[in-house]
N, C-alpha and C positions, 0 to 999 in steps of 0.2 A: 504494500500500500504506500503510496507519496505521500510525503509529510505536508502538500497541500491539501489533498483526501483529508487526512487525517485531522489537521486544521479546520479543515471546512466542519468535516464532524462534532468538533469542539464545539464551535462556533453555534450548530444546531442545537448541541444539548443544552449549553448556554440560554439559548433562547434569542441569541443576535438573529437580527433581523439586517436584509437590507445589504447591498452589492460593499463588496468591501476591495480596494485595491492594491497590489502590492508589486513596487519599480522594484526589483534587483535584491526583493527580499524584506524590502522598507514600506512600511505601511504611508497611502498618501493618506493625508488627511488634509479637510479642510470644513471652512463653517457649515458648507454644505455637503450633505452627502451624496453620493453616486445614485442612480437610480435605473431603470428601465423603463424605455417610451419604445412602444412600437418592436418590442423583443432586443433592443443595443440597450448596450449600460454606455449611460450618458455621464458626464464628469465635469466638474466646474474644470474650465478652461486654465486659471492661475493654476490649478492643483496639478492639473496632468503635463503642461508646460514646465512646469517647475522640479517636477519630478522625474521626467526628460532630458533635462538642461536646454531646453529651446526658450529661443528668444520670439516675444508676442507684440505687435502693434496693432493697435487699434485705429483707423480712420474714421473720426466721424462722422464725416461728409456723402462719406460710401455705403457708410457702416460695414464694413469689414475687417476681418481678423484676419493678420498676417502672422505665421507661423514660422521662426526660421531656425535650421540647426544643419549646421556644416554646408552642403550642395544642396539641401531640401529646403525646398519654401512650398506652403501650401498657404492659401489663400478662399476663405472662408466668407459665404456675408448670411447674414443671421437670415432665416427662417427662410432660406433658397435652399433647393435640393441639390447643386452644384458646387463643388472646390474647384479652384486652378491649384493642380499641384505642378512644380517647374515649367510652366509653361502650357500644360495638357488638361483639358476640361475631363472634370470626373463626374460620376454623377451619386449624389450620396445616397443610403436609401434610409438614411437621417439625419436631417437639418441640423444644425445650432439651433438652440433653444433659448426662452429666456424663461427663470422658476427662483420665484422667492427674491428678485435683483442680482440672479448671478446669471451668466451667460454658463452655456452646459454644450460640451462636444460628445460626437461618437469615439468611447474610447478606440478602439480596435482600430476603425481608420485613423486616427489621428498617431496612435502605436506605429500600426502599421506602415503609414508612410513617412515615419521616423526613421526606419528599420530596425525596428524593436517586435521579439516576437510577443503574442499576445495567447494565452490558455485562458481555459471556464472551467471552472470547478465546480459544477449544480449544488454538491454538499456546501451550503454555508457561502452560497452566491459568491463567489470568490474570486477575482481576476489578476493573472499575474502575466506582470509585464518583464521577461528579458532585455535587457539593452546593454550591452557589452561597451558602448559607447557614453553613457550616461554618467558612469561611476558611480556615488551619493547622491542621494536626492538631493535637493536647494532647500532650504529653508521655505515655508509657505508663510505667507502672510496675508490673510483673505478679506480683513476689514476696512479696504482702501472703499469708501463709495466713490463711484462715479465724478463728481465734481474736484472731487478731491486730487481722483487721477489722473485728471485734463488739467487740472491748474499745476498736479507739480510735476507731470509727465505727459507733453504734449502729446507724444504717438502712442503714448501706452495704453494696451485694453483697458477700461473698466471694468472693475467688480461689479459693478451697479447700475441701474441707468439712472441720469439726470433729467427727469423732466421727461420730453420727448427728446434729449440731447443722444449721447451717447447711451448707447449698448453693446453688452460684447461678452468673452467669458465664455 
């Protein structure tokens, strides 16, 4: 049995509920938790970037999230079913979302065109992400709202939306 099995088990008898995920061994965490929309576990954007080591801009003129790490850029706009990832139209078969003021991605593609492998563990909902490239997760820091993040980070995603201003995440 995998000591992700075996976790996930844990995890059941526990009574933990709710998608839980894990970069390189390390639990991501953040204000919000992971969830499933439409059968994908969806993931606050800071959280799964972060724990990646990819670098996020936020446009808010376009409203889209740019994603970058090494030769990979994907390019995201909220509640469209397409990415541009380096140049090539994708078609997602789930959006960017917006839940609770955080913006929320498809982990797996977003993993995936990382080049980070991505496993499901049904015991104890459980998602583990390999990245050989990543090393340590980043530190997360999830209570930046929105306004906050345009005044002291002009291309940087927001946590939050503003108004009808930015959204992202």
């Amino acid at each position: 049995m995998s000591s992700t099995k075996k976790l996930g088990e844990l995890y059941k008898k526990a009574g933990e509920k709710g998608i839980k995920v894990f970069t390189n061994g390390e639990e991501v965490n953040s204000e919000e938790a992971p969830f499933s929309h439409g059968g994908r576990a969806m993931v606050p954007l800071r959280a799964i970037s972060a724990s990646l080591k990819a670098d996020v801009q936020w446009d808010a003129g376009t409203k889209s999230i740019t994603i970058t790490k090494g030769e990979q850029t994907i390019v995201l706009h909220l509640d469209k079913s397409e990415a541009n990832v380096n140049g090539q139209t994708v078609t997602l078969d789930s959006s960017p979302i917006v839940k609770n003021g955080r913006s929320f991605l498809p982990l797996r593609f977003i993993s995936e065109q990382l080049k980070a492998k991505v496993d499901w563990e049904q015991e104890g909902e459980i998602v583990v992400i390999s990245d050989p490239t990543a090393g340590e997760p980043a530190p997360v820091q999830d209570s930046t709202t929105a306004g906050e993040a345009v005044s002291e980070q002009n291309n940087a995603a927001p946590e939050e939306p503003a108004s009808n201003a930015a959204i992202s995440n």
